[in-house]
C-alpha positions as CSV (number, residue, x, y, z in Angstrom):
1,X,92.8,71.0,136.9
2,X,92.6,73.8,134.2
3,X,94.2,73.8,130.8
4,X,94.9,76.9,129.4
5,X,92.3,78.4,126.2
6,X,94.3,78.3,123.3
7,X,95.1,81.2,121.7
8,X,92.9,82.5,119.2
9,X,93.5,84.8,116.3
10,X,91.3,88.2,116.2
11,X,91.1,90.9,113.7
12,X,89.2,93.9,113.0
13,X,86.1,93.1,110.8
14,X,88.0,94.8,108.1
15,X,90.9,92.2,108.1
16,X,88.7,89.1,109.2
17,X,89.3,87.5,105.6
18,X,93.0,87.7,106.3
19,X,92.7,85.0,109.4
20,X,93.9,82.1,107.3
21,X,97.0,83.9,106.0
22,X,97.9,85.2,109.8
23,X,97.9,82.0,111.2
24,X,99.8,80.4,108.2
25,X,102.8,83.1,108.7
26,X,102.3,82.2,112.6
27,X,102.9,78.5,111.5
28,X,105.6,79.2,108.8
29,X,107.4,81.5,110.3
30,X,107.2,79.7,113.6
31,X,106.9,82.7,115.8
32,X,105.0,83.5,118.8
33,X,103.3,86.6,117.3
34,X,102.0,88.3,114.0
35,X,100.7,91.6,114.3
36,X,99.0,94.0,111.9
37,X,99.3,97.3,113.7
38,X,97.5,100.9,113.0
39,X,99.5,103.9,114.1
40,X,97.8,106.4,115.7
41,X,99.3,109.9,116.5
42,X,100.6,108.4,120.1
43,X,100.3,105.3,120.1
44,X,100.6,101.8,117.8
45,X,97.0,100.1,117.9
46,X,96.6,96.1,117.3
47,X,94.1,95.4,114.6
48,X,94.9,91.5,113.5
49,X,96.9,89.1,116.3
50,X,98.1,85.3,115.4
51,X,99.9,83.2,117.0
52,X,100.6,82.5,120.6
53,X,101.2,86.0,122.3
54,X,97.5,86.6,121.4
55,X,96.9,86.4,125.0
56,X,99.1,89.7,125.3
57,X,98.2,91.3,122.0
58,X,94.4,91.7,122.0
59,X,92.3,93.9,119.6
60,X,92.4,96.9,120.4
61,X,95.1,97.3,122.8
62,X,97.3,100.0,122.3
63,X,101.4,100.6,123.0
64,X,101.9,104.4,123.8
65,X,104.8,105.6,121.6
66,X,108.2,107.0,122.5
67,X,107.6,110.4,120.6
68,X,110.2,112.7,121.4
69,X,110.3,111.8,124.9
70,X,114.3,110.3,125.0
71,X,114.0,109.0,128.4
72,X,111.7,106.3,126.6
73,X,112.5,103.6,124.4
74,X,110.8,103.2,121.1
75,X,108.1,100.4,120.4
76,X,109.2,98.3,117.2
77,X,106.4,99.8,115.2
78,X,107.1,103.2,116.1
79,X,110.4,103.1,114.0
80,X,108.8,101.5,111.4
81,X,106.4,104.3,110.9
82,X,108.8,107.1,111.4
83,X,110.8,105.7,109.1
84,X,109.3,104.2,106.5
85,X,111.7,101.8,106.2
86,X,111.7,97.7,107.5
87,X,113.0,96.6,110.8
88,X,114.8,93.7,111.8
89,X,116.1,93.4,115.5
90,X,117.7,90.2,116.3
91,X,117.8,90.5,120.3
92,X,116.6,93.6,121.9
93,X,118.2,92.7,124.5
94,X,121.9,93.3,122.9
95,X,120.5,96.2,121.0
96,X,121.4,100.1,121.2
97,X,118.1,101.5,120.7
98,X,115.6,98.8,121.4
99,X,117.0,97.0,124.5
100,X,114.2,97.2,127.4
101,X,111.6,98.3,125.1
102,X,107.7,97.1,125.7
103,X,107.6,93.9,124.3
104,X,110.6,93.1,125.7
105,X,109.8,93.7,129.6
106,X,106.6,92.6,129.3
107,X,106.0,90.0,127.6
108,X,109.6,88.6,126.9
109,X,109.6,89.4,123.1
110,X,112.7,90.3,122.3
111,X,113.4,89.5,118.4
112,X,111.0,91.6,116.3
113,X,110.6,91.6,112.0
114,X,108.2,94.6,110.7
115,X,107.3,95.7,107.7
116,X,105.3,99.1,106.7
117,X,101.5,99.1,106.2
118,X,101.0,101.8,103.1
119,X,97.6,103.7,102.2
120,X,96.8,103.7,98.4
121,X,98.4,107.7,98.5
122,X,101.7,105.6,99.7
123,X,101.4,107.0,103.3
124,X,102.4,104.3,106.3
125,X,99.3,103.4,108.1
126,X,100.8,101.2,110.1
127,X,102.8,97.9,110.0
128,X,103.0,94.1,109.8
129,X,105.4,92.4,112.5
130,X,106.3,89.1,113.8
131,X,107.9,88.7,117.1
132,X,109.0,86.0,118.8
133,X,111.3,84.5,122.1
134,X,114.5,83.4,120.5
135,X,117.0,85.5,118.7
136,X,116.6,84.5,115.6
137,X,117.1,85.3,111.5
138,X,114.6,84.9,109.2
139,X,115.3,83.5,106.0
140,X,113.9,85.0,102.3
141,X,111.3,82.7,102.0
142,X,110.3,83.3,105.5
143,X,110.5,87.3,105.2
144,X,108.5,86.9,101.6
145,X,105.4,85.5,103.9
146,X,105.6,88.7,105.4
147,X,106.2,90.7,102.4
148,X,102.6,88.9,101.0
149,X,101.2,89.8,104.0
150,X,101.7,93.0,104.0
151,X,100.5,93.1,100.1
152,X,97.3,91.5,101.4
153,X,97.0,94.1,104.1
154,X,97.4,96.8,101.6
155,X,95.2,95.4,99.6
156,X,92.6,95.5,101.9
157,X,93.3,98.9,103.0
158,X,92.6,100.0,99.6
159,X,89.2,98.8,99.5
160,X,88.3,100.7,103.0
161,X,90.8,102.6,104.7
162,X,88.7,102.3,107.8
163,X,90.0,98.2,108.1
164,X,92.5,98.8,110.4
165,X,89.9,100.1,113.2
């Protein structure tokens, strides 16, 4: 009989010292994924994966975005970027704009919480997110994880804005 590899957390080099802190938000947060993302002009790249949905979200792997095509909905991320603002969906599944988006249809992930990814000029580079199966609310404590996360992220960016791949 085989047992299924457990899942592994993977980075870019650039964010390899953040491993510890990914899996602890993973563990904390109690979510089946963390993802730092880089945005790209058309698509949403993943640099750092925690967390069980690792086997989904690999280095590397790349969601093409909605853009200004309306016939498509919007990854997470996407909004995140576009905005510049946080995001908090609860269940896609009940939502306007995000119901039968990516993560949803594929890989069942239907409760999303993102933060923006800045570059030392203050531009969004990308994002921090943690998605999970369950709708769900986060608490302060549990969105302050995050919030350090990002921080750490940003942090890192600083020192070489090539750490996001």
């Amino acid at each position: 009989m085989m047992t299924s590899e457990p899942h592994r957390t993977d980075t870019t080099d650039g964010l390899a010292a953040l491993t510890p802190q990914l899996e602890r938000v993973a563990e904390l947060l109690g979510v089946k994924s963390v993802l730092v993302m880089r945005s790209e002009p058309d698509s949403m790249v993943v640099a750092a994966t925690a967390g069980e949905a690792t086997k989904h979200y690999t280095v590397g792997a790349a969601g093409k975005k909605a853009g200004a095509d309306d016939s498509r909905v919007p990854l997470y991320c996407e909004r995140i970027v576009d905005t510049n603002d946080d995001l908090f969906v609860r269940d896609s599944r009940t939502d306007q704009t995000f119901a039968g988006n990516e993560d949803e249809k594929e890989f069942g992930l239907h409760n999303y919480l993102g933060l923006a990814v800045h570059d030392p000029a203050g531009n969004v580079v990308g994002t921090v997110c943690v998605l999970d199966d369950n709708a769900r609310d986060y608490s302060e404590e549990q969105r302050r994880e995050l919030e350090q996360l990002r921080g750490a992220v940003e942090n890192v960016v600083s020192r070489d804005d090539t750490a996001l791949g």
